[in-house]
C-alpha positions in Angstrom: 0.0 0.0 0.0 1.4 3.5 -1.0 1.6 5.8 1.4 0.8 9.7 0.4 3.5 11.7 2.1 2.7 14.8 3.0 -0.8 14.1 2.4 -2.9 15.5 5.7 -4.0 11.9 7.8 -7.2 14.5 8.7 -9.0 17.6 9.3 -7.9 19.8 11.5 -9.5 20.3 14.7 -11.8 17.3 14.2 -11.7 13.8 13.9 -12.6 13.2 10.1 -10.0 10.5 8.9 -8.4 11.4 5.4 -5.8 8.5 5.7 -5.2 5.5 7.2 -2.3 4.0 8.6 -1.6 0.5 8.0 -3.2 -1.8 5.0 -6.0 -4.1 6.2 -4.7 -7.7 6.6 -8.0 -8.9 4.9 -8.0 -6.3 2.4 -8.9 -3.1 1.2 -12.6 -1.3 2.2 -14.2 -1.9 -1.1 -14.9 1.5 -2.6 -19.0 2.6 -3.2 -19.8 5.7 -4.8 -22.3 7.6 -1.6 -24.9 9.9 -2.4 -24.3 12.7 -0.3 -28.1 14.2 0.6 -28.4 18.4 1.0 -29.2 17.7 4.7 -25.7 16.3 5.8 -24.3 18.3 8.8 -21.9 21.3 8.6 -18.9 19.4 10.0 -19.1 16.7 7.3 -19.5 19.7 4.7 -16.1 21.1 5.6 -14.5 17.6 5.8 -15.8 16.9 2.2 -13.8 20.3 1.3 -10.5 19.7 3.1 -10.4 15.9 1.5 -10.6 18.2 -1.9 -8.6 20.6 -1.3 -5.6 17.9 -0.2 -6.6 16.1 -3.2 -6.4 19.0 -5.0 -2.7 20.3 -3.7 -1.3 16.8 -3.8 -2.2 15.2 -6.8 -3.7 18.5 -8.9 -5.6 17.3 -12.2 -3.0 14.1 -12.5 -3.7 10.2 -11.9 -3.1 9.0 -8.5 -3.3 5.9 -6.3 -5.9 5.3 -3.9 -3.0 3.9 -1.5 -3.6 4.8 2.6 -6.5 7.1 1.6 -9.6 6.3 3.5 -12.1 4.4 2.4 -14.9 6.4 3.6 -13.8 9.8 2.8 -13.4 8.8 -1.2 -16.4 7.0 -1.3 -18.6 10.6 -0.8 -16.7 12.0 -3.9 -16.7 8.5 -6.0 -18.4 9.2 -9.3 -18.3 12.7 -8.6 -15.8 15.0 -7.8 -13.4 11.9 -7.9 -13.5 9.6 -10.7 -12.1 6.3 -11.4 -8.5 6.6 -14.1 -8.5 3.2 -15.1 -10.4 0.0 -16.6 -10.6 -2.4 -15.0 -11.4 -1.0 -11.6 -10.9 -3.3 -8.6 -12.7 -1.1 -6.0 -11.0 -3.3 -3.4 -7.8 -2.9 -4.7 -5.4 -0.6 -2.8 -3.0 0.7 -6.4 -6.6 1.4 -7.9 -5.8 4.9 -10.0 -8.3 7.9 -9.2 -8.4 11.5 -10.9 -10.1 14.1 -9.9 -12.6 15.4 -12.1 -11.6 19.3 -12.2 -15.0 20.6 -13.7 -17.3 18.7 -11.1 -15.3 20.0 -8.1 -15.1 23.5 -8.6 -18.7 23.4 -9.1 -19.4 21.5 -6.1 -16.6 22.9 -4.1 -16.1 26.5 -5.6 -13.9 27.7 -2.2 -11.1 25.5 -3.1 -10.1 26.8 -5.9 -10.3 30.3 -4.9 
C-alpha cells in the first residue's frame, strides 16, 4: 500500500480520517460511490472540502493511487468529484488509480479553488 506523504492523515481540529495508517490484513474497504443528501451536517460539509482541497494540492488534475487514503472519505466524492483513471477497476484494490474530475469540483466545491 502506497503511502501519500505529505498528504494531511485529517482535518484539522476534528476527527474526520483522510488516511489510514496501515493496509488491512483482509483487504482493502471496497470503494461505493455515496450519495451525499443536502441535509448532511456542517462538519461533514467542511471535511468533504479539506479531503478536496488535499486532493487537489497533492495530486492537482493528474492520476493518483488510492494507497492509505480512506475508504470512507473517497467513497462521498466516487463518481463525482473523484473519478475512477482506469479499466478495469478493482474497487478493493489498494493501487486502484483515481483522478479528480476538475470541472465537477469546482462546481461542487467552488472555495477550493479560490
Amino acid at each position: 500500500m502506497l503511502k501519500h506523504r505529505g498528504f494531511p492523515g485529517r482535518l484539522p481540529g476534528s476527527d474526520f480520517q483522510f488516511t489510514i495508517r496501515r493496509a488491512n490484513p483482509k483487504g482493502a474497504t471496497p470503494l461505493v460511490a455515496r450519495e451525499r443528501f443536502r441535509d448532511r451536517r456542517p462538519a461533514d460539509k467542511r471535511a468533504d472540502v479539506g479531503f478536496v482541497r488535499a486532493i487537489w494540492e497533492c495530486f492537482g488534475e493528474e492520476p493518483f493511487e488510492r494507497g492509505n487514503l480512506d475508504a470512507g472519505r473517497l467513497s462521498w466524492l466516487l463518481g463525482r468529484e473523484v473519478k475512477i483513471a482506469e479499466e478495469p477497476f478493482d474497487p478493493t484494490s489498494y493501487e486502484a488509480l483515481l483522478v479528480l474530475d476538475l470541472e465537477v469540483a469546482r462546481a461542487s466545491f467552488p472555495e477550493v479553488f479560490e
